[in-house]
C-alpha positions as CSV (number, residue, x, y, z in Angstrom):
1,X,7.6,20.1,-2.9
2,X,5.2,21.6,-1.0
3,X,4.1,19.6,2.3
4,X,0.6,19.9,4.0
5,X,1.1,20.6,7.8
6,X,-0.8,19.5,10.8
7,X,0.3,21.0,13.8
8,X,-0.4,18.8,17.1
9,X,0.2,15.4,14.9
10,X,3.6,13.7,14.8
11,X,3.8,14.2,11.6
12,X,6.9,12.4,10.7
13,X,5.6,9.2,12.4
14,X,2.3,9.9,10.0
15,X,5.2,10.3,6.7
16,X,6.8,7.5,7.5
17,X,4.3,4.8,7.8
18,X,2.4,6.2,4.3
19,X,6.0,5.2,2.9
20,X,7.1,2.5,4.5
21,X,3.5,0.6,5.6
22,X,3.8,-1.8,8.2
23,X,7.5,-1.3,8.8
24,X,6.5,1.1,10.1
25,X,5.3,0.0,13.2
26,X,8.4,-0.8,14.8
27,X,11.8,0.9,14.7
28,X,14.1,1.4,12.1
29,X,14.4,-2.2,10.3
30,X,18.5,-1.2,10.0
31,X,18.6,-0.7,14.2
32,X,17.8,-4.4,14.6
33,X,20.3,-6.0,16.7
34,X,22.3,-2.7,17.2
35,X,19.7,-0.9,19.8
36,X,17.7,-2.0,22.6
37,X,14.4,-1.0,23.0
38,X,11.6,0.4,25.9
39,X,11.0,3.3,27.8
40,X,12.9,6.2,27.1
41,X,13.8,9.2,29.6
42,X,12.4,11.8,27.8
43,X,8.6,9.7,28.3
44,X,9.8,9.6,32.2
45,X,7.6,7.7,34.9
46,X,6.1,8.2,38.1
47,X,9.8,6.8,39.8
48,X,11.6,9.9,38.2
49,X,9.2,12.2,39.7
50,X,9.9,10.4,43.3
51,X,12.0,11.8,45.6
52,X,14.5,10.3,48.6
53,X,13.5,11.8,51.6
54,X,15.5,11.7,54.6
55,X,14.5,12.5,57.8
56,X,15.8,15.0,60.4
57,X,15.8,12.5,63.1
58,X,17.0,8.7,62.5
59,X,17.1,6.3,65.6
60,X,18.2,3.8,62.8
61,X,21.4,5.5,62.6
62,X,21.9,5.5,66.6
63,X,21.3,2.3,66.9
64,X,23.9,2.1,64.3
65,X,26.5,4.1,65.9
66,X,26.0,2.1,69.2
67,X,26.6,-1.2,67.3
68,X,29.8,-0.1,66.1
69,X,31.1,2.2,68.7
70,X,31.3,5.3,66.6
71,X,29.4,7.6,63.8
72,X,28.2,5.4,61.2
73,X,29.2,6.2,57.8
74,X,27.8,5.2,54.0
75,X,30.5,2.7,53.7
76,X,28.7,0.5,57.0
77,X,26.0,-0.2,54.7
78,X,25.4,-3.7,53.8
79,X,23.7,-4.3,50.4
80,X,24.1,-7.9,50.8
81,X,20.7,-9.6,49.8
82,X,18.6,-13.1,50.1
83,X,16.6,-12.7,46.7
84,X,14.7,-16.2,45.2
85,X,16.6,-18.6,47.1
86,X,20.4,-16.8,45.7
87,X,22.5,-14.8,48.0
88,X,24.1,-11.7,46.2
89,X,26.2,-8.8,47.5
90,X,23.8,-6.3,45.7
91,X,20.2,-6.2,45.2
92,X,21.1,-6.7,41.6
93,X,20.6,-9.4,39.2
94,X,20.9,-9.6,35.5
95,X,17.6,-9.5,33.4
96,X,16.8,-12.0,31.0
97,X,18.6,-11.5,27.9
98,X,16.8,-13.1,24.7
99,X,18.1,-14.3,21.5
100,X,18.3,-11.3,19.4
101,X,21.8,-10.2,17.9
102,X,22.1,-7.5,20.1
103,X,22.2,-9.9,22.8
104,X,25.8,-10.9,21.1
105,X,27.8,-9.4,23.9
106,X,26.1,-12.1,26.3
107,X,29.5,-14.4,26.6
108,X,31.0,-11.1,28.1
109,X,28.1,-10.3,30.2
110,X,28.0,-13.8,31.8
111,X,31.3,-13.6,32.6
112,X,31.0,-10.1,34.4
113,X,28.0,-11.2,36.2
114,X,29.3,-14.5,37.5
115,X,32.6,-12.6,38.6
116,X,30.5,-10.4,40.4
117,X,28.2,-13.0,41.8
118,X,24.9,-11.8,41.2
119,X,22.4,-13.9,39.8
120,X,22.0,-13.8,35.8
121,X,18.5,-14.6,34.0
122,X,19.0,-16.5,30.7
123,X,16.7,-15.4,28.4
124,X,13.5,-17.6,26.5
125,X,14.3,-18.8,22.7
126,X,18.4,-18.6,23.3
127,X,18.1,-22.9,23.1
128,X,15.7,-23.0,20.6
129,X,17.4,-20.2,18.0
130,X,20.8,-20.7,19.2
131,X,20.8,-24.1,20.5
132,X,21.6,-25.9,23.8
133,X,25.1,-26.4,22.7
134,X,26.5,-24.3,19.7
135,X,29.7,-23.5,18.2
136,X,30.2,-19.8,15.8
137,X,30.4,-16.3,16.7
138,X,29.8,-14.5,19.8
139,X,25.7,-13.6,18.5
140,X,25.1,-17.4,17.7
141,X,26.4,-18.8,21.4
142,X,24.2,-21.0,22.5
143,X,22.6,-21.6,26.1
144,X,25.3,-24.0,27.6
145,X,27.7,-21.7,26.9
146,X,26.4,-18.7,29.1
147,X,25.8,-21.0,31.4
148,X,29.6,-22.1,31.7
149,X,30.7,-18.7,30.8
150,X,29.0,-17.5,34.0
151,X,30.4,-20.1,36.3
152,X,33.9,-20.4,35.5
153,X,34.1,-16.7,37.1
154,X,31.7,-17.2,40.2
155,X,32.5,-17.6,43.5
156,X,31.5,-19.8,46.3
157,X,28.3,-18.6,48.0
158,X,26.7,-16.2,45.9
159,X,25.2,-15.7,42.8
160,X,22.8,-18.5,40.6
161,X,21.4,-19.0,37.0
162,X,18.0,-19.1,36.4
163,X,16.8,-20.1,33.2
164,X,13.6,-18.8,31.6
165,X,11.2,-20.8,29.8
166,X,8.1,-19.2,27.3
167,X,5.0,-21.9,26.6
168,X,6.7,-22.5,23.4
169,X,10.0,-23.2,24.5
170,X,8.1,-26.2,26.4
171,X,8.3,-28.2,23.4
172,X,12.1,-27.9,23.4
173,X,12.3,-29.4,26.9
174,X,14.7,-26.6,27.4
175,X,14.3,-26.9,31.8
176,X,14.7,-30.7,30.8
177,X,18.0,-30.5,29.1
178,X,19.6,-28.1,31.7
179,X,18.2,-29.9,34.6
180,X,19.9,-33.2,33.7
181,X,23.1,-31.9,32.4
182,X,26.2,-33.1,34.0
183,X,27.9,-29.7,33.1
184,X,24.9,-27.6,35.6
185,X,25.4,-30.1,38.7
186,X,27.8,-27.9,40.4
187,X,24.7,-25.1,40.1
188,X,22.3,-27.7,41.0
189,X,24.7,-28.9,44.0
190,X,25.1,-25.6,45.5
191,X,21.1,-24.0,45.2
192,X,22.4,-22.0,42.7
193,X,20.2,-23.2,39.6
194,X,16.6,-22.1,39.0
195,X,14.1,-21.6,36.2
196,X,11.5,-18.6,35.3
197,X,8.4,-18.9,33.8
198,X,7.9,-16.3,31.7
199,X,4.7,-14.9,31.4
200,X,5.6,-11.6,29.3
201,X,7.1,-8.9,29.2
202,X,7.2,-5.0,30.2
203,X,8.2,-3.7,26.2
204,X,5.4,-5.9,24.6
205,X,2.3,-7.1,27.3
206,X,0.3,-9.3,26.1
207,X,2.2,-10.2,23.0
208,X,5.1,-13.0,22.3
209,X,8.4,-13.0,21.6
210,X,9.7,-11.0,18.5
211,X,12.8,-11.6,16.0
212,X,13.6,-10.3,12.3
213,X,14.4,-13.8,10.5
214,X,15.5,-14.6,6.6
215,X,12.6,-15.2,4.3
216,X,14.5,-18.7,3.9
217,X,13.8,-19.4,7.9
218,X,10.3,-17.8,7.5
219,X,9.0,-20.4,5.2
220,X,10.1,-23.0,7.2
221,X,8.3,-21.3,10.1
222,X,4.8,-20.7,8.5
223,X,2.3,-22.6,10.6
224,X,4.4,-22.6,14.0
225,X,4.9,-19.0,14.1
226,X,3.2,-16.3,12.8
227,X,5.6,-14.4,10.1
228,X,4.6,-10.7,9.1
229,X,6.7,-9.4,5.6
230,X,7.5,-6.0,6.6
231,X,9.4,-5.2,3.2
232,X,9.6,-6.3,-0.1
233,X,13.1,-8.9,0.4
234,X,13.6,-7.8,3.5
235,X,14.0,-9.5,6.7
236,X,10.7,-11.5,8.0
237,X,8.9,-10.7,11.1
238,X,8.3,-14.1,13.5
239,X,5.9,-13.8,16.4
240,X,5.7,-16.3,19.2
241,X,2.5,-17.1,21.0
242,X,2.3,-15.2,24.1
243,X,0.6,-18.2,25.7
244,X,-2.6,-18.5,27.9
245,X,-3.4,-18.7,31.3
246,X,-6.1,-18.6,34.1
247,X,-6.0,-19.1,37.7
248,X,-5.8,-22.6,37.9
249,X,-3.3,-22.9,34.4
250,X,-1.2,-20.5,36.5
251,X,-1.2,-22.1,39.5
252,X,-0.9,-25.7,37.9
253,X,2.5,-24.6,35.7
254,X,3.9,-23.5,38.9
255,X,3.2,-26.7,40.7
256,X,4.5,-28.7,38.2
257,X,7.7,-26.4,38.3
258,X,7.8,-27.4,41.7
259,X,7.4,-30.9,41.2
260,X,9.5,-31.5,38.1
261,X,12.6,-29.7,39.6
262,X,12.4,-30.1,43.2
263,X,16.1,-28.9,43.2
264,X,15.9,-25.9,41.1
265,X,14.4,-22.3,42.3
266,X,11.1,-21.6,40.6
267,X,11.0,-17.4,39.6
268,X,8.0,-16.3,37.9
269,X,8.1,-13.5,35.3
270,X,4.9,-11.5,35.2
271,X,4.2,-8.7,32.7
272,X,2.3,-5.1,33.8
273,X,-0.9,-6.2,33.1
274,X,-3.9,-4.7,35.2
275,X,-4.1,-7.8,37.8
276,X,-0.4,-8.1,38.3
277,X,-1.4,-8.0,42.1
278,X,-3.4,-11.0,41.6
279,X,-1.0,-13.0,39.8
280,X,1.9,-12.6,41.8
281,X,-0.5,-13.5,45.0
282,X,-0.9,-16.7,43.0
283,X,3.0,-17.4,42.3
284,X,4.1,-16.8,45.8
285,X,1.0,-19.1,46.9
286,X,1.5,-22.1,44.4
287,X,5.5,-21.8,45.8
288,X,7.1,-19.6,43.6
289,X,10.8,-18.9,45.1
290,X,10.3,-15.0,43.2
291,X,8.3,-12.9,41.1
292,X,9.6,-10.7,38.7
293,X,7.1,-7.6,37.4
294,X,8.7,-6.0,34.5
295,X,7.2,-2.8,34.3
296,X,6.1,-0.9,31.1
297,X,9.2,1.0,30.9
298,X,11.0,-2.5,30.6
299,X,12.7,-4.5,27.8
300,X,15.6,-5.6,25.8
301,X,13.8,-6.9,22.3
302,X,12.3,-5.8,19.4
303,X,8.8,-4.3,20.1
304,X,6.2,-2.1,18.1
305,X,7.2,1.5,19.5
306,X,3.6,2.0,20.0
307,X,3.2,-0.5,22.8
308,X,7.0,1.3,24.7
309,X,4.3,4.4,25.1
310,X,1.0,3.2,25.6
311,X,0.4,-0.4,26.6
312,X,1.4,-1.9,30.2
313,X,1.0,-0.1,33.3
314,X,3.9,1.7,34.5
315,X,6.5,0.1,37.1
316,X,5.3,2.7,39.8
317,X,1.7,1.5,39.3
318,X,2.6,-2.1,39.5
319,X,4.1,-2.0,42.4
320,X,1.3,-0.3,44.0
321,X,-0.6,-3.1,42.8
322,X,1.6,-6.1,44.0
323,X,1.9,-6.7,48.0
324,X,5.2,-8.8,48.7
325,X,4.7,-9.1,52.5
326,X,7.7,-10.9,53.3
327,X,8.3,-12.5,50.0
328,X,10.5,-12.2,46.7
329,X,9.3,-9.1,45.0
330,X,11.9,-8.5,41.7
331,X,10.8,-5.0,39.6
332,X,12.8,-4.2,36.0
333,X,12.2,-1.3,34.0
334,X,15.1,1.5,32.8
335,X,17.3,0.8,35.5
336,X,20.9,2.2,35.5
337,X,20.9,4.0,38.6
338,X,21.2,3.5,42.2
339,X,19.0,6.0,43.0
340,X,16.6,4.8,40.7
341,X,17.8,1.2,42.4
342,X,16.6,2.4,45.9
343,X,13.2,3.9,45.0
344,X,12.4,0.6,43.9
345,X,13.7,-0.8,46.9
346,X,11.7,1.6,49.2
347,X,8.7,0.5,46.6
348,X,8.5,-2.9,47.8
349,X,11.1,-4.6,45.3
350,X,14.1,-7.2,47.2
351,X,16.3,-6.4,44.2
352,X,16.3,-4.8,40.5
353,X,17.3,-6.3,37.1
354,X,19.6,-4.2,34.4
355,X,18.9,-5.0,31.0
356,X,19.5,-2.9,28.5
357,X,21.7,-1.0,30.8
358,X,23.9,-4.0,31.0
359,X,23.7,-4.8,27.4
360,X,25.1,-1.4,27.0
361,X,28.2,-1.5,30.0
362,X,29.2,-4.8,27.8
363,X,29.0,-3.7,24.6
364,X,31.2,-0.6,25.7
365,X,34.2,-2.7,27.9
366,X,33.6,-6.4,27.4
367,X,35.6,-6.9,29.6
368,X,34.8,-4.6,32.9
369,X,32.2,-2.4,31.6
370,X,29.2,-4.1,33.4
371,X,31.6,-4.2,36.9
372,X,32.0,-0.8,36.3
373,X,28.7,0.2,36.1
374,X,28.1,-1.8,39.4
375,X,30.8,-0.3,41.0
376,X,28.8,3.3,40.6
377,X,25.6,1.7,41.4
378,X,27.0,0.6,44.8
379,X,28.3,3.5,45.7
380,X,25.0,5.6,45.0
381,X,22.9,3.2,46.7
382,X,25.7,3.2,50.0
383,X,25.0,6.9,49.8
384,X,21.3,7.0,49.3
385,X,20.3,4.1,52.2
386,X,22.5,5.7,54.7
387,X,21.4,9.4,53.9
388,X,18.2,7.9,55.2
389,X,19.3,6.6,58.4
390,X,19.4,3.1,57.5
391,X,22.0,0.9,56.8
392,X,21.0,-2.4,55.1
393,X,19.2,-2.2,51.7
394,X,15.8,-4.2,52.4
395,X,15.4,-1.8,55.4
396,X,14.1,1.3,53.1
397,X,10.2,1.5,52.8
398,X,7.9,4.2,51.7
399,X,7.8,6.8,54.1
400,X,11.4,7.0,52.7
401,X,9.8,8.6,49.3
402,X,7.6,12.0,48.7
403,X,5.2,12.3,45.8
404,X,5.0,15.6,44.1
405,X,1.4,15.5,45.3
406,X,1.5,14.9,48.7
């Protein structure tokens, strides 16, 4: 058969939704719950094109050597960090992880994490798909369980669970149930609890979460979801309202955070929308512990590949955007790196979340894969802060970055 051509068109993105309609929209229906989603490398951002630049001269590091009576080396750096009311030994913490069955290597995860002792975000929708306490396989683990998971590993003094709520999940009571359970006092007890409004998300601004469901679950879901049939007997599309907020909704939820869980840290997840500035001025103001911007390039969940290219501003831009003086700036968005880690730092983030990068260390060594990856992180960013003359993560800044155009 003879094809008609179109050079300058994708042209098998054109084929492939004239056969498969809808579908078509969003990645392979057959990659669900094996792949995680966002930006990719070969799109690239504005942070790849960044550079470290060290100065010649570095009173940092002489004030260094004076404090400890000799040359300072990369291993005198302290990436020890104060980040949403949690104390960590990296500027790391875990991004929220979802409900979706590539989320199944979350048990594993937890238990890295919490051995580690950085702080771990539990994802919206794991109580109300998987339940608050569940029994089955390692993808149907419910909330409770990560939560114990976590802390059987974690040390004294560092680390801390926070729990992420969507608007819908608000009918579920899901900061309720965790609050008041005996099995979370210990958390609660030792400031290491907290809770994350989630506002959206870098893969999908603007737009709820997503999940492939049976056409058995869909029908019981008409009318509180919205349910799209992709393919004739196929799996169903559910979308979650995104929820809605002004100014004063904004600030009110928070409040009421505040008020309802006087123990618990309140983090607030913002997606890149155009006024990200504004609304994490808003957070911080209303007493928001931290807020998280996941960048464009962000995500862990099923999305339409159109919006991973096209919708959402770009970390870089949103962090231009957002001014943390002083306060609990968290950025997310394709990282694996430290060096990626540190020009995020020198951006204006206290820490960065690994998502799908995590989700991938777990799913390749359950058991050390994630520590592993930390390991390498630490020693990049050990090398990268010091090769800068500084020696304590939160002391990079801007002026330790060139842009291609300046």
């Amino acid at each position: 058969m003879t094809y008609l051509t179109a050079p300058g068109l994708p042209e098998d993105d054109i084929r492939a939704r004239a056969r498969d309609g809808a579908a078509a929209v969003f990645p392979p229906l057959d990659s669900y719950g094996t792949a995680v989603f966002g930006g990719t490398r070969e799109q690239g951002d504005e942070i790849d094109t960044l550079r470290l630049a060290p100065p010649v001269f570095m009173p940092g590091r002489l004030a260094k050597l004076i404090d400890l009576g000799r040359e300072p080396l990369y291993s005198d750096v302290s990436l020890t960090t104060a980040l949403g009311g949690f104390d960590t030994p990296l500027p790391v913490y875990v991004s929220a992880l979802g409900s979706t069955r590539v989320a199944g290597t979350s048990l594993a995860l937890s238990r890295q994490a919490g051995r580690l002792g950085i702080p771990m975000v539990i994802g919206e929708n794991v109580a109300p798909m998987n339940g608050f306490r569940s029994s089955g396989d390692d993808h149907r683990k419910g909330l409770l369980e990560r939560i114990l998971a976590y802390c059987e590993e974690l040390p004294d003094g560092v680390g801390g669970v926070c729990v992420q709520q969507s608007t819908e999940d608000a009918d579920s009571e899901v900061w309720n149930h965790v609050y008041s359970d005996p099995a979370v006092s210990g958390l609660l007890a030792s400031g290491r609890l907290g809770f994350e409004m989630k506002v959206g998300q870098g893969a999908k601004p603007g737009l709820g979460g997503l999940t492939m469901i049976s056409e058995a679950v869909a029908a019981d879901l008409e009318g509180q979801y919205a349910v799209e049939r992709l393919t004739d007997g196929g799996p169903v599309l559910r979308c979650s309202s995104p929820g809605t907020f002004t100014d004063e909704i904004f600030r009110r939820q928070i409040q009421l955070m505040r008020n309802n869980y006087p123990r618990a840290r309140c983090w607030v997840k913002l997606f890149p929308g155009r006024d990200v500035g504004h609304a994490a001025g808003i957070a911080w103001d209303a007493g928001a512990h931290a807020v998280t911007v996941d960048g464009a390039e962000g995500g862990t969940g099923w999305a339409p590949t159109g919006f991973l290219g096209h919708v959402g501003l770009p970390l870089a831009e949103c962090l231009r955007r957002v001014e943390p003086a002083g306060r609990t700036l968290l950025a997310s968005g394709r990282v694996w790196d430290g060096i990626r880690a540190v020009k995020l730092l020198a951006l204006g983030a206290r820490a960065v979340g690994l998502g799908r990068a995590a989700l991938v260390a777990a799913d390749e060594d359950p058991a050390h894969g994630l520590e592993r990856l930390l390991e390498a992180m630490a020693l990049e960013m050990r090398m990268a802060v010091s090769s800068l003359g500084r020696y304590a993560a939160d002391e990079t800044g801007p002026e330790d970055l060139w842009r291609p155009e300046s």
